[in-house]
C-alpha positions in Angstrom: 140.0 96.3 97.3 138.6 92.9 96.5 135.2 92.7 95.0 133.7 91.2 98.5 135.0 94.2 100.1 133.4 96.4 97.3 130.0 94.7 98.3 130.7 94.7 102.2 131.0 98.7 101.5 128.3 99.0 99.1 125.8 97.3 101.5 127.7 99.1 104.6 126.6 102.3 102.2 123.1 101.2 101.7 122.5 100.1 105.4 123.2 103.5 106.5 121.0 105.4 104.1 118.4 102.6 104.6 118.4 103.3 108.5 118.3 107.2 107.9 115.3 107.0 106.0 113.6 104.9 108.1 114.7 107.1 111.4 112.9 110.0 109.3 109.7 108.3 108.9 109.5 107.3 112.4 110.3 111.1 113.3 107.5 112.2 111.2 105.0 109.5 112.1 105.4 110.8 115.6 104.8 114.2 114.3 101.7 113.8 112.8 100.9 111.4 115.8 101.3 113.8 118.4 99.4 116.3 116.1 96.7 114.3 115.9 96.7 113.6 120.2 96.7 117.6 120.5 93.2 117.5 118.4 92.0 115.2 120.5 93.2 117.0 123.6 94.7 114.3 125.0 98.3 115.0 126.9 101.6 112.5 126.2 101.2 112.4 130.1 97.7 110.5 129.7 98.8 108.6 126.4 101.7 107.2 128.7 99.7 106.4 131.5 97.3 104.2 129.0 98.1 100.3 129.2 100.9 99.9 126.3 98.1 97.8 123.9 95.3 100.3 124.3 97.7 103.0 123.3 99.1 101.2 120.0 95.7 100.4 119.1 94.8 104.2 119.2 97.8 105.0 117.4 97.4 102.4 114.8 93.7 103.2 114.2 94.0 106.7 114.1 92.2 107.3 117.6 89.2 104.5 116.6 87.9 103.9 120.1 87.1 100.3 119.7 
């Protein structure tokens, strides 16, 4: 194994972790996210039928109706 190879399979390593982590994160974001819509009382069916911009704007201020 040349020492390139070493690095391709180091990063190859490191991607995969890297994309793991961040597939957990996005799991539990979701999580609390749909915790937070069942507080609220608000269904997935109405969150989907929002325009996509009003519904990332309630997700990313935590519900702020603006």
């Amino acid at each position: 194994m040349t020492p390139a190879e070493r690095i391709v399979f180091a990063n190859r390593k490191n991607n995969r972790r890297r994309s793991h982590s961040r597939y957990l994160t996005t799991i539990s974001r979701c999580r609390t996210w749909l915790k937070e819509a069942s507080l609220f009382k608000i269904s997935i069916k109405q969150i989907q039928a929002l325009p996509r911009n009003i519904a990332h704007r309630l997700r990313t201020n935590g519900f702020d109706q603006s």
